[in-house]
DSSP file (Angstrom, degrees, kcal/mol; ACC not computed):
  #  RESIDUE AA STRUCTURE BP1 BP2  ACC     N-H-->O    O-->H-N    N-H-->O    O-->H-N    TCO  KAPPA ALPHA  PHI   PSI    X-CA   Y-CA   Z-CA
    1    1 A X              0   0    0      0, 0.0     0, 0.0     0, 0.0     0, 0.0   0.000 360.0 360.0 360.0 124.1   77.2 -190.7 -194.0
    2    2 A X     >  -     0   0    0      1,-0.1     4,-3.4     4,-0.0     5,-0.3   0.000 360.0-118.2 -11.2 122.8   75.7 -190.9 -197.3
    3    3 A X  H  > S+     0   0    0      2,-0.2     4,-1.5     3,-0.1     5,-0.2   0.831 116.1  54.3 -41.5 -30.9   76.6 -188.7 -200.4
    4    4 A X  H >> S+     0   0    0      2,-0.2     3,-2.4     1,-0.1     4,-1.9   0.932 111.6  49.1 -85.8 -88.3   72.7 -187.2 -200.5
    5    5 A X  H 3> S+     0   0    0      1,-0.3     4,-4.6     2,-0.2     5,-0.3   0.657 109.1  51.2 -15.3 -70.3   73.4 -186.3 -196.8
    6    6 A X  H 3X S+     0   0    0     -4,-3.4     4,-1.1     1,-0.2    -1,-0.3   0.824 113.2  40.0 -55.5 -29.3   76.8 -184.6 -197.3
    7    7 A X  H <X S+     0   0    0     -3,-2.4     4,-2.4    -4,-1.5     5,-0.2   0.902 110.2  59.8 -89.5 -28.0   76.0 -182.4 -199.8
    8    8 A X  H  X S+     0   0    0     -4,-1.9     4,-3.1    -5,-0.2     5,-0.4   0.990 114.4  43.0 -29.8 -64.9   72.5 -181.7 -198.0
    9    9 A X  H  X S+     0   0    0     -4,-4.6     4,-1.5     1,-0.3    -1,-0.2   0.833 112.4  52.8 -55.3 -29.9   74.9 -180.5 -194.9
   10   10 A X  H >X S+     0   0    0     -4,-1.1     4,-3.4    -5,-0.3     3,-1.2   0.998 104.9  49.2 -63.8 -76.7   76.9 -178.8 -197.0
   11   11 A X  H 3X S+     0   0    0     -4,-2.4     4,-1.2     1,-0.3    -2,-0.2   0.692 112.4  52.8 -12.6 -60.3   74.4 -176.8 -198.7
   12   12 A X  H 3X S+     0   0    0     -4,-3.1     4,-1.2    -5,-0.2     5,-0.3   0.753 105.0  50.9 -49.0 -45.3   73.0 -175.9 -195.2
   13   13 A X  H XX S+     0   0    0     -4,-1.5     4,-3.5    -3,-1.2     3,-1.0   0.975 109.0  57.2 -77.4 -46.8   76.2 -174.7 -193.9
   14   14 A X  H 3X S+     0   0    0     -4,-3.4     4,-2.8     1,-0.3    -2,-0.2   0.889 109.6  46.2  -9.1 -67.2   76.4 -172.6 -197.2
   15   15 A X  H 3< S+     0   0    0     -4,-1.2    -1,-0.3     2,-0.2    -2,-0.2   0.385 104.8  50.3 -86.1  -2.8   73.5 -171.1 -196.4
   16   16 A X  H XX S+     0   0    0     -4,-1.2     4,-2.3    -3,-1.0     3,-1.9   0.706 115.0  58.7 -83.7 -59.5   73.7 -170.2 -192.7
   17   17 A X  H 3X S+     0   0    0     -4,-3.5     4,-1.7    -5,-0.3    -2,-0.2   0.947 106.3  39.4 -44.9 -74.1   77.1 -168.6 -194.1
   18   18 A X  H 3X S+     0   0    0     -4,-2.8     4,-1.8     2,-0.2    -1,-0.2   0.510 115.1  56.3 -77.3  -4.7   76.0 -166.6 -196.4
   19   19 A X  H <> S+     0   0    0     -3,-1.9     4,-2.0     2,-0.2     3,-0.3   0.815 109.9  46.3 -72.6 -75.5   73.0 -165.6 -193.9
   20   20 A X  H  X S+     0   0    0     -4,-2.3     4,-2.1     1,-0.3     5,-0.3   0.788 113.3  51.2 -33.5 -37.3   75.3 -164.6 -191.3
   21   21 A X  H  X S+     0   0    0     -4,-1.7     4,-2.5    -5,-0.3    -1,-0.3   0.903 106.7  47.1 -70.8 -48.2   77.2 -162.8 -193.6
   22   22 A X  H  X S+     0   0    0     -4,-1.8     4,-3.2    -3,-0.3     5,-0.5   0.900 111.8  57.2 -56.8 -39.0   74.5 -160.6 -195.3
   23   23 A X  H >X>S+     0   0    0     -4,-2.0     5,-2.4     2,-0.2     4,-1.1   0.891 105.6  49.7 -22.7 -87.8   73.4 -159.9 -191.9
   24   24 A X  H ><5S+     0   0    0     -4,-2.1     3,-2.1     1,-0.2     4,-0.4   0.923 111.4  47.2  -1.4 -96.0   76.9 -158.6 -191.0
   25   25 A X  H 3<5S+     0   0    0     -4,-2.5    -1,-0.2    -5,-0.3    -2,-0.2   0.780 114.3  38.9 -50.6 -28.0   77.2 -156.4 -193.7
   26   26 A X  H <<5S-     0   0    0     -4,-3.2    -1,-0.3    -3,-0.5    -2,-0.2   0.804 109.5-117.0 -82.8 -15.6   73.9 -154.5 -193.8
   27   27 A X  T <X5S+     0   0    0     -3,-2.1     4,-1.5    -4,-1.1     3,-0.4   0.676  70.3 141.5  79.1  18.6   74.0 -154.5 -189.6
   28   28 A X  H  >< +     0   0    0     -5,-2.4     4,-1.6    -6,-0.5     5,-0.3   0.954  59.0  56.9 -38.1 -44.1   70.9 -156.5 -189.6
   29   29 A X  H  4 S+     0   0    0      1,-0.2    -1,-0.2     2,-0.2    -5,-0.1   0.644 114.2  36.7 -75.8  -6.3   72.0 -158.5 -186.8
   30   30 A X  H  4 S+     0   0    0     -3,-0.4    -1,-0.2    -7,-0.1    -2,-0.2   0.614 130.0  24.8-117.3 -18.8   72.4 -155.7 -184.7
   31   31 A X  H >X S+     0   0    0     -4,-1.5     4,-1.9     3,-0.1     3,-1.3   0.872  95.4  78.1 -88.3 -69.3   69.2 -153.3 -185.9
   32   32 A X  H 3X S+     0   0    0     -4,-1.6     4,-0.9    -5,-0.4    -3,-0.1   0.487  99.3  44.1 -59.3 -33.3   66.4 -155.3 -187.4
   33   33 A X  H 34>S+     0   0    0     -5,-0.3     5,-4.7     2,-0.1    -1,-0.3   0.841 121.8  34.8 -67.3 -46.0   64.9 -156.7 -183.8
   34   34 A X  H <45S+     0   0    0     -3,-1.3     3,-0.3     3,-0.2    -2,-0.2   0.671 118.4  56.4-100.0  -2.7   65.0 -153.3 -181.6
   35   35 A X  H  <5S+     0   0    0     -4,-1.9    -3,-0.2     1,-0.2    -1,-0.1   0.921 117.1  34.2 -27.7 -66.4   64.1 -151.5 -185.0
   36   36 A X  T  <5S-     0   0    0     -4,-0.9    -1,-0.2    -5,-0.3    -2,-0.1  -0.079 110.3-123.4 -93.3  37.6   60.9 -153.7 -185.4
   37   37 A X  T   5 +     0   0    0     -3,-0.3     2,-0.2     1,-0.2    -3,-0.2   0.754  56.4 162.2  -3.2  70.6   60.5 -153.7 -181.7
   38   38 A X      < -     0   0    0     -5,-4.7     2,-0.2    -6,-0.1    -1,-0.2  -0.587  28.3-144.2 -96.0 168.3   60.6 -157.6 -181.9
   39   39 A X        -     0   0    0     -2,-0.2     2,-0.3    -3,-0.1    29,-0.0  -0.641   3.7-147.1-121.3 158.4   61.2 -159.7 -179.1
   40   40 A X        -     0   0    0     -2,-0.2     2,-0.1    28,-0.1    31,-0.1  -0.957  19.7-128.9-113.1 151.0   63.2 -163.2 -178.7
   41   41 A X    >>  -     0   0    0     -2,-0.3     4,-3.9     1,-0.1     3,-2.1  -0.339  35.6-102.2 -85.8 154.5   62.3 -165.7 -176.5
   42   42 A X  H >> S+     0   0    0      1,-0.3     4,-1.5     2,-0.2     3,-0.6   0.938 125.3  46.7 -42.9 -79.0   65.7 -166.9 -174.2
   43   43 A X  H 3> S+     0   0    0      1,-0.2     4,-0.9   117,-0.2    -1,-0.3   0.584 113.3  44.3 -58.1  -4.8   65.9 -170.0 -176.4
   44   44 A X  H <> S+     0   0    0     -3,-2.1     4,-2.7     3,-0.1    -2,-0.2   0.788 114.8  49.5-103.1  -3.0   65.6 -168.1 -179.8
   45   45 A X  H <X S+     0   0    0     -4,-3.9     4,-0.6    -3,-0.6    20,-0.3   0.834 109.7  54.3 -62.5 -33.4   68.2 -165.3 -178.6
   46   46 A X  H >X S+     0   0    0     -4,-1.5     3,-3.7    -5,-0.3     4,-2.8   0.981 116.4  37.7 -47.3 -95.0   70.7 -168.3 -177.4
   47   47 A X  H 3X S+     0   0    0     -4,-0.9     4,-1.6     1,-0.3     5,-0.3   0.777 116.8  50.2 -48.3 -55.1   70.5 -169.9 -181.1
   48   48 A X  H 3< S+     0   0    0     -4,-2.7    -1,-0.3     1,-0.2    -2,-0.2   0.625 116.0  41.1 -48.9 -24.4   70.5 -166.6 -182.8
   49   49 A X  H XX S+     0   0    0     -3,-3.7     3,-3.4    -4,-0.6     4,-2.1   0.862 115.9  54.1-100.2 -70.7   73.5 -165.5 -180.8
   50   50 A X  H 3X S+     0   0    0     -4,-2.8     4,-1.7     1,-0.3    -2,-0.2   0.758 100.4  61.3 -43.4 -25.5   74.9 -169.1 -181.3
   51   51 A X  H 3X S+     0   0    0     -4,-1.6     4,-1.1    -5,-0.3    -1,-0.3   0.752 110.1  35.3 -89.4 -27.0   74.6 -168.8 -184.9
   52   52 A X  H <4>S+     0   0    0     -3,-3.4     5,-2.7    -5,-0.3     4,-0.2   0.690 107.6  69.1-103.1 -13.7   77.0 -165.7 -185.3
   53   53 A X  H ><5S+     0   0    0     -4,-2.1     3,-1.7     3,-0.2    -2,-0.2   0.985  98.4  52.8 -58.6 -47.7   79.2 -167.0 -182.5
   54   54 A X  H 3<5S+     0   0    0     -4,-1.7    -1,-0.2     1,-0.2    -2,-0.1   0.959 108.6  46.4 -64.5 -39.8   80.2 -169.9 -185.0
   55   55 A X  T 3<5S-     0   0    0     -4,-1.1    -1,-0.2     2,-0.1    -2,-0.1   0.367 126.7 -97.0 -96.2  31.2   81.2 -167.8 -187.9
   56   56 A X  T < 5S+     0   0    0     -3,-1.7     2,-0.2    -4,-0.2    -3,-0.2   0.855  85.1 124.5  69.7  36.2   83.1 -165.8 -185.8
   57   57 A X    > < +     0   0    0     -5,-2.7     3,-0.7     1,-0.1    -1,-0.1  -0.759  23.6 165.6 -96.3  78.2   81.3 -163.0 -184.9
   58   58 A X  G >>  +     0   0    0     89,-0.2     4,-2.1     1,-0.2     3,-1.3   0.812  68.8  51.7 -68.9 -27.5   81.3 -163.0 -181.1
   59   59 A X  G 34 S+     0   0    0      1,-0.3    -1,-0.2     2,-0.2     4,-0.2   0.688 101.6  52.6-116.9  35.6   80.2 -159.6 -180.4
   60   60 A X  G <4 S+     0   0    0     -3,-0.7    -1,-0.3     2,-0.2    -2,-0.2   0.048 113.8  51.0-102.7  24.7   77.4 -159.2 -182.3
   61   61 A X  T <> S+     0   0    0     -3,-1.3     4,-1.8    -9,-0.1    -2,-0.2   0.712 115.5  40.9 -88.1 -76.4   76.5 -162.3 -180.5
   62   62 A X  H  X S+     0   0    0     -4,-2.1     4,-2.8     1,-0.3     5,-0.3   0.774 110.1  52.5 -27.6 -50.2   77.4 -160.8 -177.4
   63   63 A X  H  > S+     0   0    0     -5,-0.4     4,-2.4     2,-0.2    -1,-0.3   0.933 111.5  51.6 -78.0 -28.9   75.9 -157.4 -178.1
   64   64 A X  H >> S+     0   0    0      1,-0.2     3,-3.2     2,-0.2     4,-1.9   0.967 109.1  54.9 -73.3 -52.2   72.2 -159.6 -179.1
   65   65 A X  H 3X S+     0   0    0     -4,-1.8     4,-2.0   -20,-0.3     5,-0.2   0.786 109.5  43.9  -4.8 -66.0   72.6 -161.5 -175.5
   66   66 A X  H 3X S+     0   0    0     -4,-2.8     4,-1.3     1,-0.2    -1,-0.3   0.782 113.2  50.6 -74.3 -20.9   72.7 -158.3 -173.8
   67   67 A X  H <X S+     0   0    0     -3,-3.2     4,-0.6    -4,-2.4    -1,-0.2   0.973 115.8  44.7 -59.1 -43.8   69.8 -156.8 -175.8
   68   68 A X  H  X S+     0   0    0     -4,-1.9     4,-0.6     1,-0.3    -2,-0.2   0.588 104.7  59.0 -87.3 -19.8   67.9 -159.6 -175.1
   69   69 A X  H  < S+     0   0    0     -4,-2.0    -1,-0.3    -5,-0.3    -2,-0.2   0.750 108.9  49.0 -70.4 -36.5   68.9 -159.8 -171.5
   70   70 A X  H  < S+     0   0    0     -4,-1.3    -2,-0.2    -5,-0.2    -1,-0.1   0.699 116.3  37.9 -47.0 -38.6   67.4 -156.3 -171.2
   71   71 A X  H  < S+     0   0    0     -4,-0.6    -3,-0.2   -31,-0.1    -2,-0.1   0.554  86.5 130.5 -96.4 -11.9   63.9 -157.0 -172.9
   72   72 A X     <  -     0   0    0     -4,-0.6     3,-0.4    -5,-0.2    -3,-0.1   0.093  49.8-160.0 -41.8 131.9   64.0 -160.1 -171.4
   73   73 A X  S    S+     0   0    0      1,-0.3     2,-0.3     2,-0.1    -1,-0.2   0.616  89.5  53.1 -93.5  -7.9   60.4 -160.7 -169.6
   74   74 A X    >   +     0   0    0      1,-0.2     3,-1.9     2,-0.0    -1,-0.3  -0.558  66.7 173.7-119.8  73.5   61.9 -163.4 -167.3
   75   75 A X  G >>  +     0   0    0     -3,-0.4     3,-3.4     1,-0.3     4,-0.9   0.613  60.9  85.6 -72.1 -42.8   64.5 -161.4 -166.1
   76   76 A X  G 34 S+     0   0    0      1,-0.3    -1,-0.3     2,-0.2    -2,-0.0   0.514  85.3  59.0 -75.2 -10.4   65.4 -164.5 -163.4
   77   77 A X  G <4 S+     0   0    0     -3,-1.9    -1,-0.3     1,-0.1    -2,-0.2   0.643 115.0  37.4 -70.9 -10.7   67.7 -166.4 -166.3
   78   78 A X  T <4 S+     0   0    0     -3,-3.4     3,-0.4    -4,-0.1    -2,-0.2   0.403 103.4  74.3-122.6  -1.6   69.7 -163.5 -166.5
   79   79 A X  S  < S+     0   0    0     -4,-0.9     0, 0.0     1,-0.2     0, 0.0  -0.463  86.1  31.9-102.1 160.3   70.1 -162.1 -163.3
   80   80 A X  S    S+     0   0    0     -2,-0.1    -1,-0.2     1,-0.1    -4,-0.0   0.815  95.4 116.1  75.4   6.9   72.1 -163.2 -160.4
   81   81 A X        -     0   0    0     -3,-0.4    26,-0.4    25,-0.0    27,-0.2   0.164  41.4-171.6-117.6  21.1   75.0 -164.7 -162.7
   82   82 A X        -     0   0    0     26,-0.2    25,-1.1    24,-0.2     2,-0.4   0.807  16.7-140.7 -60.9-167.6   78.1 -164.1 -163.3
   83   83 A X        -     0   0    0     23,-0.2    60,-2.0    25,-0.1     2,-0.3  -0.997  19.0-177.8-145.0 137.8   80.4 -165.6 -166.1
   84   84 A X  E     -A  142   0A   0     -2,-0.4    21,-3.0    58,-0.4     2,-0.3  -0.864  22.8-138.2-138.1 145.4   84.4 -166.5 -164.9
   85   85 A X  E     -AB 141 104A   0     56,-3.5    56,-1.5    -2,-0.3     2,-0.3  -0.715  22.9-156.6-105.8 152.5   86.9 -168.0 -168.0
   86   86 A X  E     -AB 140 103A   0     17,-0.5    17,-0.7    -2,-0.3     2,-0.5  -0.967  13.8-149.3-143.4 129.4   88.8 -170.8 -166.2
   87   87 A X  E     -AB 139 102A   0     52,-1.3    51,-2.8    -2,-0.3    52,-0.5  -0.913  26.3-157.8-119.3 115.6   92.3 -171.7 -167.7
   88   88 A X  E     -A  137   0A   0     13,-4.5     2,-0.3    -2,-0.5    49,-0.2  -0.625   8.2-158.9 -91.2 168.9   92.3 -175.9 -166.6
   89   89 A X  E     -A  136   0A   0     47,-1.2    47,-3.9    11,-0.2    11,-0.2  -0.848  16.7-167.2-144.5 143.0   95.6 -177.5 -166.4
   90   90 A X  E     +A  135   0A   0      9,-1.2    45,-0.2    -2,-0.3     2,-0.1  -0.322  14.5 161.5-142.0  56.5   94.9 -181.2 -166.8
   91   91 A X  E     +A  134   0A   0     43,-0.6    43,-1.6    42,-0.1     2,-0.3  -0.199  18.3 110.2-107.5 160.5   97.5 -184.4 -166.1
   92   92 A X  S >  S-     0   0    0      3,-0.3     3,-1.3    41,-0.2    41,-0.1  -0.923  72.1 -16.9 160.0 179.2   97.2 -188.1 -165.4
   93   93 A X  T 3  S-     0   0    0     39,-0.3     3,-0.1    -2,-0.3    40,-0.0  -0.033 128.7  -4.6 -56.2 126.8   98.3 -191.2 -167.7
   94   94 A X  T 3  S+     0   0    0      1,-0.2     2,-0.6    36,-0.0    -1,-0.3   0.734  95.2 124.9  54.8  29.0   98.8 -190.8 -171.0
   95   95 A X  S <  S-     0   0    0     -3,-1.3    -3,-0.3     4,-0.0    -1,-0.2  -0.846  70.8-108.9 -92.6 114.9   97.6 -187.0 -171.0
   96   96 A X        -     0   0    0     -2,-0.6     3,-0.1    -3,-0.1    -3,-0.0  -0.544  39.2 -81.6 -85.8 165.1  100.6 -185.2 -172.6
   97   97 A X  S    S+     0   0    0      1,-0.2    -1,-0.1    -6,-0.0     0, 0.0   0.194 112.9   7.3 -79.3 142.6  103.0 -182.9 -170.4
   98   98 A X  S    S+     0   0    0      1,-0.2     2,-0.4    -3,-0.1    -1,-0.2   0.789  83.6 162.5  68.1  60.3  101.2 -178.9 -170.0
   99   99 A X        -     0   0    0     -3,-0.1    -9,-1.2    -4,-0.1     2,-0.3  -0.828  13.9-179.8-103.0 147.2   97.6 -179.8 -171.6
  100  100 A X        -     0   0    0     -2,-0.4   -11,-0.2   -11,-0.2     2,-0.2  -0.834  27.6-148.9-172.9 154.4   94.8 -177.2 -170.8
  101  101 A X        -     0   0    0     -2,-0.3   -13,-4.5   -13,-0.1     2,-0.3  -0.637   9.4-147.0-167.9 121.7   91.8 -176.5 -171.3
  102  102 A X  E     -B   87   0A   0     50,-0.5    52,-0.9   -15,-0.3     2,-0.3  -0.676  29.8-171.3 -85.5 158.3   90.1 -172.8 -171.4
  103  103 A X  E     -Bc  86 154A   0    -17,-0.7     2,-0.9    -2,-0.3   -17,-0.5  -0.790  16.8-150.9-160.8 111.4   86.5 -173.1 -170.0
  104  104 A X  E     +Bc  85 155A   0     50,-2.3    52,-5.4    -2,-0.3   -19,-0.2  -0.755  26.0 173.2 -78.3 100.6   83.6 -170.6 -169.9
  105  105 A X        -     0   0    0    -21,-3.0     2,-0.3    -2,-0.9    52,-0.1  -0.089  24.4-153.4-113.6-138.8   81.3 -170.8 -167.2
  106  106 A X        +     0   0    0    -23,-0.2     2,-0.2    50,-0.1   -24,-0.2  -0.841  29.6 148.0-175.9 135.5   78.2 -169.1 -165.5
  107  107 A X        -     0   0    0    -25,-1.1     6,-0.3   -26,-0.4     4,-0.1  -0.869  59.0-101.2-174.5 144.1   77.4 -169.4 -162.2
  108  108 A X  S    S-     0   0    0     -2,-0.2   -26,-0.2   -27,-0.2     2,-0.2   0.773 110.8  -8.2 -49.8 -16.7   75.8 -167.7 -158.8
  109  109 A X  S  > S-     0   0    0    -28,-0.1     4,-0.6   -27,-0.1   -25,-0.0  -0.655  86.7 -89.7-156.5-139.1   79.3 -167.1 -157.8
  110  110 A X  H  > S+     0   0    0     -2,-0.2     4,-3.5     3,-0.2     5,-0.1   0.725 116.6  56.2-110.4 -27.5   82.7 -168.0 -158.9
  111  111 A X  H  4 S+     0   0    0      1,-0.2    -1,-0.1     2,-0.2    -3,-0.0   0.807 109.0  44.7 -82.7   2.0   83.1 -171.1 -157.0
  112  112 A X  H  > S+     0   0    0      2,-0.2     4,-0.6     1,-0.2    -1,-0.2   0.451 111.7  51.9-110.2  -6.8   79.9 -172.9 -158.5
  113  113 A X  H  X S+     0   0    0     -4,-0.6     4,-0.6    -6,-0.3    -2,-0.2   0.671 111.7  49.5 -93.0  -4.5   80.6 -171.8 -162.1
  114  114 A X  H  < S+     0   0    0     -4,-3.5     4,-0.2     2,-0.2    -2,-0.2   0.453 109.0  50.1 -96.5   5.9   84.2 -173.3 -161.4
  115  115 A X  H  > S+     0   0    0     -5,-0.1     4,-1.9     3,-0.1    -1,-0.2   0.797 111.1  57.1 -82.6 -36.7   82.5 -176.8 -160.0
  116  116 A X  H  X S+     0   0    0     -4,-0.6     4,-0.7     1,-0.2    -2,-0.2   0.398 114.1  33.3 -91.3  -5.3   80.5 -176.5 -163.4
  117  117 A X  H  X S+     0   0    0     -4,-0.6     4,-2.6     2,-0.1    -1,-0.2   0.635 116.0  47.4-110.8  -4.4   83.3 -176.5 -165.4
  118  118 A X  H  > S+     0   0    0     -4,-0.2     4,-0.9     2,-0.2    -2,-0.2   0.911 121.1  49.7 -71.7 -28.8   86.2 -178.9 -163.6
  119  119 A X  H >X S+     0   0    0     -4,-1.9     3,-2.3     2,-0.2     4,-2.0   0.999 114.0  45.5 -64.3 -82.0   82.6 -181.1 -163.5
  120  120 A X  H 3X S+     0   0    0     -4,-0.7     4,-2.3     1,-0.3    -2,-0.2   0.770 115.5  45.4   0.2 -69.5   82.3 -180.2 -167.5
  121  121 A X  H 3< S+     0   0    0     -4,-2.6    -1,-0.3     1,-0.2    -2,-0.2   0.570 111.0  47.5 -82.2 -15.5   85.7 -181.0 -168.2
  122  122 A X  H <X S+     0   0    0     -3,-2.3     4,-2.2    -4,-0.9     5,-0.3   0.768 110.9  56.9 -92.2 -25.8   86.1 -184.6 -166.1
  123  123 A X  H  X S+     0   0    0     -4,-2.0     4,-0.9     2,-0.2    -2,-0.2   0.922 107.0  44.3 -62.9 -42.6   82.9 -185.5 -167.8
  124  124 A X  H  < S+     0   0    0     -4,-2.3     4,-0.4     2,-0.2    -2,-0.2   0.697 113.5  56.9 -78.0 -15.6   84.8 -184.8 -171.7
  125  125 A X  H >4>S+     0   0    0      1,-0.2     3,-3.0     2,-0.2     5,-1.3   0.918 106.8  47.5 -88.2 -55.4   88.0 -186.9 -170.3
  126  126 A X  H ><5S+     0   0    0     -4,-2.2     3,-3.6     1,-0.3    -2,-0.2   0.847 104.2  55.2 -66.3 -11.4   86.1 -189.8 -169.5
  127  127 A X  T 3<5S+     0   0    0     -4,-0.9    -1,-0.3    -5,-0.3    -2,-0.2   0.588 109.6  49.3 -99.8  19.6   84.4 -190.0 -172.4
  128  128 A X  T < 5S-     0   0    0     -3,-3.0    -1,-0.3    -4,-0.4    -2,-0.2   0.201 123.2-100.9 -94.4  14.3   87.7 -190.0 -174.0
  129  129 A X  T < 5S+     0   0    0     -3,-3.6     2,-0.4     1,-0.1    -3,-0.2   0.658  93.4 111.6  67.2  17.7   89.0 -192.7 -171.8
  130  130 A X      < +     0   0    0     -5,-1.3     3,-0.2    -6,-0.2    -2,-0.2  -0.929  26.6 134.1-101.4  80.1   91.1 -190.4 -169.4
  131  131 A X        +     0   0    0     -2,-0.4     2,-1.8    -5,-0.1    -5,-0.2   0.891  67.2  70.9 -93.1 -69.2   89.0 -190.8 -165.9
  132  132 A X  S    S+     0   0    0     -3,-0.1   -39,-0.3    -7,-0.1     2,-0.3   0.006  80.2 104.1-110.1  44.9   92.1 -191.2 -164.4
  133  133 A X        -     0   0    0     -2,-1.8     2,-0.4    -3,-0.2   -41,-0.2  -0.737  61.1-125.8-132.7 178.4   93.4 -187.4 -164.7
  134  134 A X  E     -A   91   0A   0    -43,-1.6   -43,-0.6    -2,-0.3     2,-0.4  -0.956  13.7-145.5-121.4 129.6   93.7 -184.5 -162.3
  135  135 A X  E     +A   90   0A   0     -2,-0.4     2,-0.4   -45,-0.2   -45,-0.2  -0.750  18.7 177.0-100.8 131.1   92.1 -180.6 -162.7
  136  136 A X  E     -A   89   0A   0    -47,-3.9   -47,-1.2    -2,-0.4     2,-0.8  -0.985  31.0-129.5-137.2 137.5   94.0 -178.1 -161.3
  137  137 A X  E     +A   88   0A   0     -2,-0.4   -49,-0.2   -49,-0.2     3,-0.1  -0.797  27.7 177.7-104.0 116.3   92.8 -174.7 -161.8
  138  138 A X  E     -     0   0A   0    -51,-2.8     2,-0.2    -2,-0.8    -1,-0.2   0.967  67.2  -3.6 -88.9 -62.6   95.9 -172.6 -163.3
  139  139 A X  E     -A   87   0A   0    -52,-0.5   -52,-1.3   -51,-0.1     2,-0.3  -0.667  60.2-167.4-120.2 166.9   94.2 -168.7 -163.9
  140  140 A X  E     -A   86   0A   0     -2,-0.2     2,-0.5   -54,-0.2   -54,-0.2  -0.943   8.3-177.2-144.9 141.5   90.5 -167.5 -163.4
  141  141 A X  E     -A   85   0A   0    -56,-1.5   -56,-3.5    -2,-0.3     2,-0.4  -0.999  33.7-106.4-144.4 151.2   89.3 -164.3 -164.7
  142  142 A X  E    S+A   84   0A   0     -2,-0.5   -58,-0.4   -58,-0.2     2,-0.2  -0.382  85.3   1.9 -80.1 129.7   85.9 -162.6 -164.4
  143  143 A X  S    S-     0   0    0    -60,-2.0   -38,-0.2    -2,-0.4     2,-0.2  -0.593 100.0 -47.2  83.3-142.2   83.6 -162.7 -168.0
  144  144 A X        -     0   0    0     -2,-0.2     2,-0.1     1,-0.1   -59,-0.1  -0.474  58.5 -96.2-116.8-169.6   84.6 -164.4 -171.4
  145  145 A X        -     0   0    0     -2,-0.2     2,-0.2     4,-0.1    -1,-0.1  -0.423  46.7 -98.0 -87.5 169.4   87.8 -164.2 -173.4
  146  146 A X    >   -     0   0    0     -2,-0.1     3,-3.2     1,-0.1     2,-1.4  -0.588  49.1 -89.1 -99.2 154.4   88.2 -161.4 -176.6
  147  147 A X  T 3  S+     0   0    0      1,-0.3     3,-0.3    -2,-0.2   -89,-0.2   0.012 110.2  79.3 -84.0  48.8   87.7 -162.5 -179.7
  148  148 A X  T 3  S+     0   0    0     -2,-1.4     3,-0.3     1,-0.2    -1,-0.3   0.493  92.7  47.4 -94.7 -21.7   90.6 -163.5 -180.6
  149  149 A X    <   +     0   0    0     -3,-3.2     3,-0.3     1,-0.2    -1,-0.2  -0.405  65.7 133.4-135.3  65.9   90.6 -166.4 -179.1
  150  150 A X  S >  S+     0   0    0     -3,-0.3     3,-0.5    -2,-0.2    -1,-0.2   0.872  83.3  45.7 -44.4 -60.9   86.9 -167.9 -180.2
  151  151 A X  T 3  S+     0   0    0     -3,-0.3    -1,-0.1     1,-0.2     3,-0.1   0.001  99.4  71.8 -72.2  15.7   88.5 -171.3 -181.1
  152  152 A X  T 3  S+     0   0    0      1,-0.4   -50,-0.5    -3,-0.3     2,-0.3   0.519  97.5  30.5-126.5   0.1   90.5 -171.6 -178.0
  153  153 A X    <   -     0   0    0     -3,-0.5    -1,-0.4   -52,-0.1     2,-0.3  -0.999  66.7-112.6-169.4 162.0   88.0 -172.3 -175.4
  154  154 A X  E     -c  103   0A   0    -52,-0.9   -50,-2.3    -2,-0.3     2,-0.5  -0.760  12.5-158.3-100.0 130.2   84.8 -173.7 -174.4
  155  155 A X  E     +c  104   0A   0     -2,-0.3   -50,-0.1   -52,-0.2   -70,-0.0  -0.686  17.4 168.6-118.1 156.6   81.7 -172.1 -173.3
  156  156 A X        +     0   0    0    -52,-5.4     2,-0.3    -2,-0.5   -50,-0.1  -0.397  26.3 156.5-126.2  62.1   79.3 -174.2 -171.3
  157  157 A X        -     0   0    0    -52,-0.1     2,-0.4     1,-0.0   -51,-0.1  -0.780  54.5-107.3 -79.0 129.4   77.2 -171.1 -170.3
  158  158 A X        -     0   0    0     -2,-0.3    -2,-0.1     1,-0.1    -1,-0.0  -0.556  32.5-107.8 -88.7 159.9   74.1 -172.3 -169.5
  159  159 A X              0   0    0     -2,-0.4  -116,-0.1     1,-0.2    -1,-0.1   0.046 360.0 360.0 -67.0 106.7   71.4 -171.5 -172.3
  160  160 A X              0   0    0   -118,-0.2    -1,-0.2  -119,-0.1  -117,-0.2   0.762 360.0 360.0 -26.2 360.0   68.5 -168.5 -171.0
């Protein structure tokens, strides 16, 4: 990557921080939509939600989801869906001893978001050169993890 590039990205990331942050602190992120009785479309509610998810605000993430699942005019992305954390346990050659994997899915029931993430998760071992490994599903619990543990697991929810 290029010097010009890196400080571009840099810049950017700056500035997405320091969005998310004024946000935060006035309660933009959580006023400023049903205030101005604005709408977001599935994909800009995703990103918008994605966007405070990274600097570690999951539930004003959370809390716009659920707004936005409410005004939502196509009610059939949100409906019908529930969301299971799946704790993987993961072994085979050259996988060290008691590796796992946290996994956030979404799914019409429990056993088809937990095909969509042992499916997820065999897809990110081969492409790390592990096909050879085994999923064993250790815990399951219904919805996502608290936000304490943001960094600790993946969510492959798919996008409204």
């Amino acid at each position: 990557m290029s010097r010009k590039n890196n400080t571009l990205r840099k810049k950017r990331l700056k500035a997405a921080e320091a969005f998310v942050e004024s946000w935060m602190t006035s309660e933009l992120a959580y006023t400023l939509i049903t205030d101005y009785s604005c709408t977001l479309g599935c994909k800009e509610a995703e990103t918008y939600a994605g966007l405070f998810r990274a600097f570690k605000y999951p539930n004003a993430a959370e809390s716009i989801l659920a707004d936005h699942g409410e005004a939502c005019e196509t009610p059939h992305h949100h409906e019908g869906r529930g969301v299971w954390t799946f704790n993987l346990l993961i072994g085979g050659p050259y996988v060290p001893p008691d590796t796992s994997y946290t996994i956030v899915a979404d799914g019409a029931d429990g056993a088809e978001a937990e095909q969509r993430a042992t499916e997820f998760l065999r897809g990110k071992l081969k492409e790390k050169g592990m096909p050879f490994t085994y999923i064993d599903v250790e815990e399951v619990e219904s919805g996502v993890p608290g936000s304490t543990a943001l960094y600790s697991w993946i969510d492959i929810r798919e996008a409204a």
